[in-house]
C-alpha positions in Angstrom: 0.0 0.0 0.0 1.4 3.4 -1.2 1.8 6.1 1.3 -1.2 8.2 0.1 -3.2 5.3 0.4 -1.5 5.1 4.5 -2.8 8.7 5.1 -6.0 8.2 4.1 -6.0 4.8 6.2 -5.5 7.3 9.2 -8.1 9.6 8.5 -10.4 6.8 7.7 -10.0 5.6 11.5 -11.0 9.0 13.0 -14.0 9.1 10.7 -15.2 5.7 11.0 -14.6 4.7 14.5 -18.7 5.3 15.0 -20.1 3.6 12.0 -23.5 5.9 13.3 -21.2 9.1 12.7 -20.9 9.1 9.4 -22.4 12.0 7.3 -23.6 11.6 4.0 -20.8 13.4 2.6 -18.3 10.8 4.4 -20.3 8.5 3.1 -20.4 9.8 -0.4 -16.8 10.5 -0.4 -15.5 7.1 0.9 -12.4 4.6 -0.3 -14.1 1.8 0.6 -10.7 0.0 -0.2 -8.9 2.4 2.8 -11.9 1.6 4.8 -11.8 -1.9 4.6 -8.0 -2.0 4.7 -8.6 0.0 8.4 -10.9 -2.5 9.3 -8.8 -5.7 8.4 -5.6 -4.4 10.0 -7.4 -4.3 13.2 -8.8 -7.3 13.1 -12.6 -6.6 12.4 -14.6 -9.3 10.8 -16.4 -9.1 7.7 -19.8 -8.4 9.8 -18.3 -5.0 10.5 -19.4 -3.6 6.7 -22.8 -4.1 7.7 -22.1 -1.4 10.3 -20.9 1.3 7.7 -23.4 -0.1 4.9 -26.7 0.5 7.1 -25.3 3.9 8.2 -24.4 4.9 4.4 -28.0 3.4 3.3 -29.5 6.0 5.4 -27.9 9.0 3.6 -29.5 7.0 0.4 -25.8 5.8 -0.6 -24.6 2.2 -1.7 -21.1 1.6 0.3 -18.7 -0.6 -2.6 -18.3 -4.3 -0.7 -15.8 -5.3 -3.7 -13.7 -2.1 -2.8 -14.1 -2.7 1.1 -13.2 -6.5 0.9 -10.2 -6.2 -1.2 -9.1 -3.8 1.2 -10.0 -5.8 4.0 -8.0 -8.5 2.5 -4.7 -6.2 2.0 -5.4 -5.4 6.1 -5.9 -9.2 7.3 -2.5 -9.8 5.8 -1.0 -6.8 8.3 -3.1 -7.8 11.3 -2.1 -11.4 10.8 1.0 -11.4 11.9 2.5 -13.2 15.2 3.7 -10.2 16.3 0.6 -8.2 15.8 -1.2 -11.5 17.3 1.2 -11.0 20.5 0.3 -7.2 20.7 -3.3 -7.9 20.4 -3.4 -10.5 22.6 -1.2 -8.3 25.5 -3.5 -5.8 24.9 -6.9 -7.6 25.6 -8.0 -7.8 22.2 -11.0 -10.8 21.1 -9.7 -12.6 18.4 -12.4 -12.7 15.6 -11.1 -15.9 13.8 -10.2 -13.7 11.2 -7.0 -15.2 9.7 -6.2 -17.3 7.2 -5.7 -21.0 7.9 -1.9 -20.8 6.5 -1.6 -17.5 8.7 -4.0 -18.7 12.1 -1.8 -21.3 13.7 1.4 -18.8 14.1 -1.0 -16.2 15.1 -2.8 -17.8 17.8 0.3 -19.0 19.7 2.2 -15.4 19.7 -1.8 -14.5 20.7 -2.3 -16.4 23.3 1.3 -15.7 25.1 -0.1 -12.2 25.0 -3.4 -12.6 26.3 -1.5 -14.3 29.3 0.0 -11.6 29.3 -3.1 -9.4 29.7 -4.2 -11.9 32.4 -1.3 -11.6 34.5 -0.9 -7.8 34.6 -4.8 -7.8 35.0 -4.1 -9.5 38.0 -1.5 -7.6 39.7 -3.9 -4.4 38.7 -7.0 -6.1 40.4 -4.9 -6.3 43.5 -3.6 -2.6 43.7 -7.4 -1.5 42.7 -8.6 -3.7 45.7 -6.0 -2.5 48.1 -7.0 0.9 46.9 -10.5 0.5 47.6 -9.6 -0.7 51.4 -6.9 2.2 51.9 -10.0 4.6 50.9 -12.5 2.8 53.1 -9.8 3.1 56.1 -9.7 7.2 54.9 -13.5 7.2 55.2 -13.4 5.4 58.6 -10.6 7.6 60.3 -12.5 10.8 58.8 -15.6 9.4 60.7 -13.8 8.6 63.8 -12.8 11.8 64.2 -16.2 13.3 63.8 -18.1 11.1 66.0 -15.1 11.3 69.0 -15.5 15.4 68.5 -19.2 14.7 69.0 -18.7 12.4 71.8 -17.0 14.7 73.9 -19.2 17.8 72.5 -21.2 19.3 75.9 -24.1 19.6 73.7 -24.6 15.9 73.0 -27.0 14.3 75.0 -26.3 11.0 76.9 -28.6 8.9 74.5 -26.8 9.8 71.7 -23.2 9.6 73.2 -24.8 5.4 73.3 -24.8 5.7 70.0 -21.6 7.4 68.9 -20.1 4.9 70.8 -21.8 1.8 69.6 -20.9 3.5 66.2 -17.0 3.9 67.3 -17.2 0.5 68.1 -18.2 -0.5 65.0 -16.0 1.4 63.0 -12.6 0.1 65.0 -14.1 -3.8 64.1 -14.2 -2.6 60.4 -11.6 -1.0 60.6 -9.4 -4.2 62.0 -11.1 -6.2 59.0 -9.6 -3.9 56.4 -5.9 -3.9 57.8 -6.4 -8.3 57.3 -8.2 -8.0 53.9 -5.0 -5.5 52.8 -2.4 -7.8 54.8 -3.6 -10.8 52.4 -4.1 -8.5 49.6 -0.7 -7.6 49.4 0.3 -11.3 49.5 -1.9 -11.6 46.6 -0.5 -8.8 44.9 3.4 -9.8 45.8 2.4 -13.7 43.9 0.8 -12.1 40.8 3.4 -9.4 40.4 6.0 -12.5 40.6 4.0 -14.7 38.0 4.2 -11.6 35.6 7.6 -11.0 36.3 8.7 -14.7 35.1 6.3 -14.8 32.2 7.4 -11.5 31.2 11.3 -12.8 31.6 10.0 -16.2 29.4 8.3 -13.9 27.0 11.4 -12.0 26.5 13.3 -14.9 25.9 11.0 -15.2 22.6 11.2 -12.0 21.2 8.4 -11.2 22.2 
């Protein structure tokens, strides 16, 4: 593909990212071949021209499949690649079935190292968003200690509600102990997924990966 034909690919992408977007004069003014091209190299299936052929149909125009699928085809040979199929894989990306039978099995298996890979660091960035969550919660609870001892010992509080603010601190400090556990064994969690990602990652390298 000539380098004309690579700019347009580019401007293509920002046009036709919402198939529902598209004016009738993108419509009208289409390269079906660019378009199809942009869709293959990402990995789209075919199904995806029925996206920007029901949006065109509404401005009245006919979208060119011929032009789209030969493009398509020229993108397919781009996305099909092992180390495209790595990249797609590491970065969470459903694999369609989209490749060709000569091109699947190398694909697949640089695919799948990367959508272990995507597990992995998915699980070391569970663990920091749950040990956020608890470090927030623990914020919350000081911030509501506080309050609730300032009340305690305010002169204006009456007896029956110093019961409660008590009961309350009470029940606060339990939750409170609960958290600092849940984080102690989140952090183990955390320490054994970041060292599962950090061997993977070493094997990985070790492939070219």
């Amino acid at each position: 593909m000539n380098k004309g034909m690579s700019v347009l690919v580019l401007v293509s992408a920002g046009l036709f990212s919402g198939c529902a977007s598209m004016s009738s004069e993108e419509c009208a003014s289409s390269d079906w071949s660019a378009i199809g091209y942009e869709d293959g190299s990402r990995g789209y299936s075919s199904d995806r021209f029925a996206n920007h052929r029901k949006a065109c149909a509404k401005h009245g125009i006919t979208a060119d499949f011929g032009a789209y699928q030969r493009g398509r085809t020229d993108g397919l040979v781009e996305f099909c690649q092992p180390s495209r199929g790595y990249n797609f894989g590491a970065s969470g990306g459903n694999y369609n079935g989209v490749c060709a039978a000569n091109e699947e099995a190398a694909f697949l298996d640089a695919y799948r190292i990367g959508r272990e890979m995507y597990s992995l660091r998915s699980n070391v960035n569970a663990a920091n968003s749950e040990i956020y969550a608890r470090e927030q919660e623990m914020e919350d609870i000081d911030l509501a200690v506080r309050d609730k001892q300032a009340l305690l010992i305010a002169p204006e509080t009456a007896t029956e509600d110093r019961v409660l603010l008590l009961a309350d601190l009470k029940r606060l400090s339990e939750r409170k102990g609960e958290i600092e556990s849940e984080i102690e064994l989140l952090v183990a969690d955390r320490a054994r997924a970041e060292q599962a990602l950090a061997h993977y990652e070493q094997t990985v390298a070790a492939d070219a990966y």
